[in-house]
C-alpha positions as CSV (number, residue, x, y, z in Angstrom):
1,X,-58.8,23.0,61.4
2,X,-55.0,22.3,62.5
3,X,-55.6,19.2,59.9
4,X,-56.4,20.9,56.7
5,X,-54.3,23.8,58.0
6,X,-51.3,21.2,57.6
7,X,-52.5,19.7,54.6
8,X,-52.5,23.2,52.9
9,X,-49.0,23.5,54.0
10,X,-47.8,20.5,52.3
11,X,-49.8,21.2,49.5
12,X,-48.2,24.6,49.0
13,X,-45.0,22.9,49.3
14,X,-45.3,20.5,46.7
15,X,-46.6,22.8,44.5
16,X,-43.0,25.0,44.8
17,X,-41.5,22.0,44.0
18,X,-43.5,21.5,41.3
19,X,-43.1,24.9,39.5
20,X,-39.1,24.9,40.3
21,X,-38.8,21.9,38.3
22,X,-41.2,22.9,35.7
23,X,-39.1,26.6,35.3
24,X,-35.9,24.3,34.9
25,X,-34.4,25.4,38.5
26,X,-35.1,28.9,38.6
27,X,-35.3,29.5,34.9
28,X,-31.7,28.3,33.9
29,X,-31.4,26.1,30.6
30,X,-31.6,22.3,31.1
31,X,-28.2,20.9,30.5
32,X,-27.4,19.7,27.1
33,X,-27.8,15.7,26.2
34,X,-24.0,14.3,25.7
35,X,-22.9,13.7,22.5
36,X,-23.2,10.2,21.2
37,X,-20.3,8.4,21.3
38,X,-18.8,5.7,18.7
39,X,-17.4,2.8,20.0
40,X,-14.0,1.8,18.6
41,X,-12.1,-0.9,19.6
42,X,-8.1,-0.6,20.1
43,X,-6.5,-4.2,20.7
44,X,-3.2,-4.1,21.2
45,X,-0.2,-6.3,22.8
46,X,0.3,-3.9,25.8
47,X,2.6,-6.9,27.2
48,X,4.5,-9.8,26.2
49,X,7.0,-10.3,23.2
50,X,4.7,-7.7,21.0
51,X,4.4,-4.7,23.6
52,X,7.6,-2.9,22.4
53,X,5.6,-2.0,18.9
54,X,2.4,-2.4,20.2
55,X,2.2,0.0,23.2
56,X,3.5,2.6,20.9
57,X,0.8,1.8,18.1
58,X,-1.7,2.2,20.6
59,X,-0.3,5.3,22.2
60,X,-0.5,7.3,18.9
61,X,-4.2,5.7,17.9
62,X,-5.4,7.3,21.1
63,X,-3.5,10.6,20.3
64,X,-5.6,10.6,16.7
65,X,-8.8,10.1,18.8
66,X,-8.2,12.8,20.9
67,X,-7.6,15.1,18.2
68,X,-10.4,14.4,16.7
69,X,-12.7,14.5,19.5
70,X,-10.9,18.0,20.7
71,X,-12.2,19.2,17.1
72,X,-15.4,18.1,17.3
73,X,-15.7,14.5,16.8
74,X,-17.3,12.3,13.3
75,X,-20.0,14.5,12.5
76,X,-21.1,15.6,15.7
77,X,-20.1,11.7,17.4
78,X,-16.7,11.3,19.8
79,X,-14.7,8.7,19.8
80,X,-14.7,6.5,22.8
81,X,-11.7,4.0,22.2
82,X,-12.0,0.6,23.9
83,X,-8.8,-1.0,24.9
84,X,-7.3,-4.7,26.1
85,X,-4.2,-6.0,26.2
86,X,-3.7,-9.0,24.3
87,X,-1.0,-10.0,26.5
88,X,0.9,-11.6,23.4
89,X,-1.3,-14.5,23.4
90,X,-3.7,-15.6,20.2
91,X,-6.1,-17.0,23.1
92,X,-6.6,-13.6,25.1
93,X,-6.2,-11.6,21.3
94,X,-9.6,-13.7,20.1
95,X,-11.3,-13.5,23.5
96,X,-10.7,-9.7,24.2
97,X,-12.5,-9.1,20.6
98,X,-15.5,-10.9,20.9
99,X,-15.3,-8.7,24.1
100,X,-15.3,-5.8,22.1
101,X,-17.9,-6.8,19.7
102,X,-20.7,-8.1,22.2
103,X,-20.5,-6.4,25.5
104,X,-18.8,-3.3,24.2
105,X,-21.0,-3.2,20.9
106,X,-17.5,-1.5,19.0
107,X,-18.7,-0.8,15.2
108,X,-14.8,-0.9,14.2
109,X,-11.9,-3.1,15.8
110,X,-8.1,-1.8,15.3
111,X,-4.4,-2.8,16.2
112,X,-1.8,-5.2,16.5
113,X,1.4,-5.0,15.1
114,X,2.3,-9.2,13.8
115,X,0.1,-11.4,12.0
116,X,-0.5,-14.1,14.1
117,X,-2.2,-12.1,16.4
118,X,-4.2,-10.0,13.5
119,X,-5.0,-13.3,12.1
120,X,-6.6,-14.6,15.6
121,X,-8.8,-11.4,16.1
122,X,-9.6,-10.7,12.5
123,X,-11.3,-13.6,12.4
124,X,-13.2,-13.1,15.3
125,X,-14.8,-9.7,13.3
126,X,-15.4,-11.4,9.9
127,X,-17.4,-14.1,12.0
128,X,-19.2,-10.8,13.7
129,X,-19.0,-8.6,10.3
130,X,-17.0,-6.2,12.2
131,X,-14.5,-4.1,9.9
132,X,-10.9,-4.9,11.4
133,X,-8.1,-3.0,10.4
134,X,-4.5,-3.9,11.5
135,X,-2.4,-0.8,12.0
136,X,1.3,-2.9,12.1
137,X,0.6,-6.8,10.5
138,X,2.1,-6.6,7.2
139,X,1.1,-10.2,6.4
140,X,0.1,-9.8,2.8
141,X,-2.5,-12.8,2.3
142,X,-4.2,-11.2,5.6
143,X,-7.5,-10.0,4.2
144,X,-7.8,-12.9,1.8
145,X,-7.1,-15.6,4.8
146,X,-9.9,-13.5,6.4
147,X,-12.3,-12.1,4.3
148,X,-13.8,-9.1,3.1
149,X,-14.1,-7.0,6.7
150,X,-10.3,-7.5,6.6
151,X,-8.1,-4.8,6.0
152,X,-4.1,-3.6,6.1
153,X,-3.4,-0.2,6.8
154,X,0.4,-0.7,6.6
155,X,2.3,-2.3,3.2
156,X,2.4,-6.1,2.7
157,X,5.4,-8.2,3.8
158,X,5.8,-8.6,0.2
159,X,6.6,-4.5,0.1
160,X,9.1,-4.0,2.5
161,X,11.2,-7.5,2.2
162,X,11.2,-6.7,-2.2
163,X,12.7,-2.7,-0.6
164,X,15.3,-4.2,1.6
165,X,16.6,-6.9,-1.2
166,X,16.5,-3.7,-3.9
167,X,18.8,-1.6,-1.1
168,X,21.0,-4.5,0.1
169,X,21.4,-5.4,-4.0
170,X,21.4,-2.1,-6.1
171,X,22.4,0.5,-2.9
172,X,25.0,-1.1,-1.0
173,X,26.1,-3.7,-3.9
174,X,26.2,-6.5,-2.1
175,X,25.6,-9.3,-4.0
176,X,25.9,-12.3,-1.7
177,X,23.4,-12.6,1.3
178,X,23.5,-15.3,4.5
179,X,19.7,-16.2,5.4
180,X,18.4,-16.4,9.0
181,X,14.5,-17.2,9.8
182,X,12.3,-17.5,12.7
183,X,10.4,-20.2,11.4
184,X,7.6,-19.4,14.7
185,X,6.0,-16.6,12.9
186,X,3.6,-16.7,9.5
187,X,5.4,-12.6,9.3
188,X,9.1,-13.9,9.0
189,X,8.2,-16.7,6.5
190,X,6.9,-14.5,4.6
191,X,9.6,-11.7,5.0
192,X,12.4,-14.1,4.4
193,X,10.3,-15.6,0.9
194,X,9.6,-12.6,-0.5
195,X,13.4,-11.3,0.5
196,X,15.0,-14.5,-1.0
197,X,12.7,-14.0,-4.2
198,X,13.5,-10.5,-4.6
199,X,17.5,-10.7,-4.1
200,X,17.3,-13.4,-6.5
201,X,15.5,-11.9,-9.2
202,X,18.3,-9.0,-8.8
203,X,21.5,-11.5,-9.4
204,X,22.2,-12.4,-5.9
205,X,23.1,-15.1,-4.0
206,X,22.2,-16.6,-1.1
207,X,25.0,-18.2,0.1
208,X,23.5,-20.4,3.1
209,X,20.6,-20.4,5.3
210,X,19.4,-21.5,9.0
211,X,16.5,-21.3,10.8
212,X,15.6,-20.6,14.9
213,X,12.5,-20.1,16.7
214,X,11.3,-16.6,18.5
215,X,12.7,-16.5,21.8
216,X,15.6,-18.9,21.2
217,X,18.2,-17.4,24.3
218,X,20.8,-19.2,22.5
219,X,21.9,-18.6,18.9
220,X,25.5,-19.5,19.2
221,X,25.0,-22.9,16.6
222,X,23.8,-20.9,14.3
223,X,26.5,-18.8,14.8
224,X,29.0,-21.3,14.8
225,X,27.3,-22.8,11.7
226,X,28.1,-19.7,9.7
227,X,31.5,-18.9,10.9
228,X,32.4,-22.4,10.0
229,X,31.3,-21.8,6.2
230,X,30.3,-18.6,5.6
231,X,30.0,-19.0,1.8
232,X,31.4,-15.7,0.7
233,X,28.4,-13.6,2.6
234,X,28.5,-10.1,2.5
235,X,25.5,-9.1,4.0
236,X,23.3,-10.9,6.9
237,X,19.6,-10.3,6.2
238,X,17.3,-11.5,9.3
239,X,13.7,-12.7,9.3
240,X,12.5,-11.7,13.1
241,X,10.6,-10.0,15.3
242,X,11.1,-7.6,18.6
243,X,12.2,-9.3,21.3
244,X,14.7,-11.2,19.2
245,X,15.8,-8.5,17.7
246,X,19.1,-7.0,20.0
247,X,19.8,-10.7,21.1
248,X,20.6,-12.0,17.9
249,X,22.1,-8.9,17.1
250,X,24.6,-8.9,19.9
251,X,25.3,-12.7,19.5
252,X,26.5,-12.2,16.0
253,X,28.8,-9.3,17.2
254,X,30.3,-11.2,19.8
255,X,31.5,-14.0,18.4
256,X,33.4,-10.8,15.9
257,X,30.5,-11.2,12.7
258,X,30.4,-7.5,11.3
259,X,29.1,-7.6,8.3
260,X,26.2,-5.5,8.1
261,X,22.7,-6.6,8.8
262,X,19.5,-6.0,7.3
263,X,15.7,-6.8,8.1
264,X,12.1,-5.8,8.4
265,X,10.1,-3.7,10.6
266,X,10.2,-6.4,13.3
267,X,13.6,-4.8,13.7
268,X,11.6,-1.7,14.1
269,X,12.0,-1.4,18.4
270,X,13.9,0.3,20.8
271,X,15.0,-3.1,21.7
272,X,17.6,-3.6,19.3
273,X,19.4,-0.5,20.2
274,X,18.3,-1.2,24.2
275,X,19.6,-5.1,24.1
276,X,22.4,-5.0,21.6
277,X,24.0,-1.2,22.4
278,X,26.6,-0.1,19.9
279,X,26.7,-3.8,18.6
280,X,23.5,-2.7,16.6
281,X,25.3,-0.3,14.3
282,X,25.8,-1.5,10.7
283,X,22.1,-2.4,10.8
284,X,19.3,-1.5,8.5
285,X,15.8,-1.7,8.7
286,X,12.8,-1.9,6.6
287,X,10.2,0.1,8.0
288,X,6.9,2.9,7.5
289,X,8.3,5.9,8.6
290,X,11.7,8.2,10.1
291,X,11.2,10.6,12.5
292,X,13.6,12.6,10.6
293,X,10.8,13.4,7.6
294,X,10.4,17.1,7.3
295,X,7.2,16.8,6.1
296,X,4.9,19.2,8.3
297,X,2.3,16.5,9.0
298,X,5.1,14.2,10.2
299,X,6.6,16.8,12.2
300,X,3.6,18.3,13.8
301,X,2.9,14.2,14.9
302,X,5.8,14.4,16.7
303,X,5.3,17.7,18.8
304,X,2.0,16.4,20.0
305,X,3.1,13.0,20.4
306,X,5.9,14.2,22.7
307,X,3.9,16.8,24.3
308,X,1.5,14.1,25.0
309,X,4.0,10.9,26.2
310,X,6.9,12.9,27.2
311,X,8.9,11.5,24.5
312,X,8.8,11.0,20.6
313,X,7.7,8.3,19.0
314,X,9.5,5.1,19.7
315,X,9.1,3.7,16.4
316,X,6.9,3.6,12.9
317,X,4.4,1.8,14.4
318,X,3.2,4.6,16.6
319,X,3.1,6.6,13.5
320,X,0.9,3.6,11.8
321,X,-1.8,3.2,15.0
322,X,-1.8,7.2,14.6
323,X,-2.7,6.8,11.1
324,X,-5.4,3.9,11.5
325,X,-7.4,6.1,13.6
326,X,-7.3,8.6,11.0
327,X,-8.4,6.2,8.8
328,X,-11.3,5.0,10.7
329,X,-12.7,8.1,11.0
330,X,-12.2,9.7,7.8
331,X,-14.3,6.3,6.7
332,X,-17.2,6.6,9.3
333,X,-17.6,10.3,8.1
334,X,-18.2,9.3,4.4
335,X,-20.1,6.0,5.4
336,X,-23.7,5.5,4.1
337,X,-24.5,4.7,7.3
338,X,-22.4,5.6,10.5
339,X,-24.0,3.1,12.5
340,X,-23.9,-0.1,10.0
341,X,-20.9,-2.0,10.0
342,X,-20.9,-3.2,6.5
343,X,-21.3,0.5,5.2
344,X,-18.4,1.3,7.3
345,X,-16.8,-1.7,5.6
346,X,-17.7,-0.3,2.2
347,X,-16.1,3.5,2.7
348,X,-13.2,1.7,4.1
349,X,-12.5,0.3,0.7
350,X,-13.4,3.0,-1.4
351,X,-10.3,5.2,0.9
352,X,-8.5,6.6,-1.9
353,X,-5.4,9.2,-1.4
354,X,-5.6,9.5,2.8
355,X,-2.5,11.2,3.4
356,X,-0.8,10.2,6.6
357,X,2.4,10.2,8.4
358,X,3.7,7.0,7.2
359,X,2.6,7.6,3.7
360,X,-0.7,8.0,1.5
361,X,-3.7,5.0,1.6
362,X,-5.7,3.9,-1.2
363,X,-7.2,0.6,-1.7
364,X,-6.8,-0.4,-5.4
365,X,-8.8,-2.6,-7.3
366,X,-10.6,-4.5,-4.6
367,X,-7.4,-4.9,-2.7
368,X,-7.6,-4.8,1.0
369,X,-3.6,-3.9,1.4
370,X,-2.3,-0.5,0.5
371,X,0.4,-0.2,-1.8
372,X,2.9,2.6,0.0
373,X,6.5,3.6,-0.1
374,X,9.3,1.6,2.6
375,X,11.4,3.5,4.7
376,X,15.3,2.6,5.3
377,X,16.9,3.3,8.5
378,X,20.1,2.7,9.6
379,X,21.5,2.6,13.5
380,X,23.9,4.4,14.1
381,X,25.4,5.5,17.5
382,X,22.5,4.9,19.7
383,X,19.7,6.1,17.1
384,X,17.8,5.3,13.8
385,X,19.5,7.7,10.9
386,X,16.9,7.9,7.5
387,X,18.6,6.1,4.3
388,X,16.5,6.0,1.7
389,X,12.4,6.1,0.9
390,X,11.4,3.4,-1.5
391,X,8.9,3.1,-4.1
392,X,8.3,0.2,-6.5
């Protein structure tokens, strides 16, 4: 009797176990699947050369996803953003989007702020037929060199260097130019062609030219070069990136050069102002946005941006990985099919009149580059000081 006396007991028990789990513990609602999310990959230059325009791209692309999520996601789907750092290097770039693609399964890859490294991972997602989308490379051949699941969200090179030869020319009526490239980087070949074309095409001249390499410590023959035959120049237009930016800057001031200077968005970084100090006023710069647009879209940006980082945005470029996010989802919501790359690819191409904060995205007859206003800014005592927007 004590036997099937105990096996009652355990029977019993089991069958409380059974009918708690059956009533849902007790009779309270079974919790609620999670939503499913949407892999999108975020690659950016956290480090290197690259990270003073990068990390602020990829701090405003993850302030976009958060908004979006916070208001209910892509139809019912949150964003979960996948980041690497591409450490500035074309090698780690490629590797850490394959990464993306096939262990992370992202349906989208975003970032990057100079063409070489857009060039290395865009390749990498055509070869996948993932949609890539570079929210800073302004390389204009870009999506051709790549192929169709290539795409620009800022202007071409070909935008901003034909805006900064119109202002140099027509706004500040100065007519004869001196020419230095980094000849390192496929963006300031193309900034200083298209800038040479354009200037010339106005009536200008450029009076001399000379060439370095990014990360040259040591510009003082190029310099010396100039000041030994300046050729009448009356304005300095460079062809660089970031990390180049305040040295040659401060180089040119030292050695008592003050004509004004002039560039591209690679110019575009707290650097020059950090490096070069009050040596970087009488600068201007090509670039997608100014902080000091009144527009309330621009303005609201900023609040959450700041609120967010603890300061405002460093530069356009956190404006542009703001806007790419925007763009990716606004394209996955109108998508024949969320999930398929190549419809993805398709709605990203049919994008027509986005408004964002560094100007309005359509895609015009087939063309994978925007066409979109340039902004000039000046320094001036420590800060960047709106000039002029640009359309052509």
């Amino acid at each position: 009797m004590k036997k099937v006396r105990n096996a009652m007991i355990v029977l019993m028990v089991l069958a409380l176990i059974f009918s708690f789990a059956g009533c849902g513990g007790g009779g309270e609602k079974a919790e609620e699947a999670a939503p499913e999310m949407i892999n999108v990959g975020a690659l950016y230059n956290l480090t290197g050369g690259q990270a003073s325009l990068d990390q602020p791209s990829y701090n405003g692309f993850k302030l976009a996803a958060d908004q979006i999520n916070a208001n209910g996601g892509i139809n019912g789907r949150l964003i979960n953003v996948v980041s690497y750092d591409g450490k500035t290097e074309q090698t780690t770039v490629a590797n850490n989007a394959k990464k993306m693609i096939d262990v992370d399964k992202c349906i989208v890859v975003a970032g990057l702020s100079d063409s070489n490294y857009a060039l290395a991972a865009g390749s990498i997602c055509q070869e996948k037929g993932i949609p890539f989308i570079t929210s800073g490379a302004t390389l204009p051949t870009l999506p051709d060199q790549v192929g169709d699941f290539a795409f620009l969200a800022p202007f071409g090179d070909n935008i901003q260097a034909y805006a900064t030869a119109d202002y140099a020319y027509k706004d500040l009526g100065l007519k004869k130019c001196y020419l230095l490239t980094d000849q390192s980087m496929e963006f300031t070949k193309a900034l200083s062609f298209f800038f040479e074309e354009r200037y010339l095409d106005n009536g200008g001249e450029i009076v001399l030219k000379d060439n370095y390499m990014n990360k040259d410590p040591d510009f003082s023959a190029q310099i010396d070069r100039f000041l030994a035959d300046k050729g009448g120049a009356e304005i300095i237009f460079i062809a660089g990136v970031p990390d180049d930016a305040g040295v040659v800057v401060k180089q040119f001031r030292d050695k008592g050069v003050d004509l004004p200077i002039i560039s591209g968005d690679g110019f575009d970084t707290p650097l020059l102002i950090e490096v070069a100090g009050d040596a970087a006023n009488e600068t201007y710069v090509g670039t997608h946005a100014s902080l000091e647009n009144q527009d309330p879209m621009v303005q609201d940006y900023i609040k959450a941006y700041t609120e967010a980082y603890g300061n405002a945005p460093e530069n356009a470029f956190a404006g542009l990985g703001y806007d790419t996010m925007y763009l990716i989802a606004d394209a996955i919501s109108r998508a024949s099919d969320a999930s398929d790359p190549a419809a993805i690819r398709d709605a990203i191409a049919a994008t027509a009149g986005l408004k964002g904060v560094t100007g309005t995205v359509t895609y015009e007859n087939g063309s994978h580059v925007p066409t979109k206003s340039v902004t000039i800014n000046k320094v001036e005592d420590g800060r960047f000081v709106f000039m002029k927007e640009v359309f052509l």
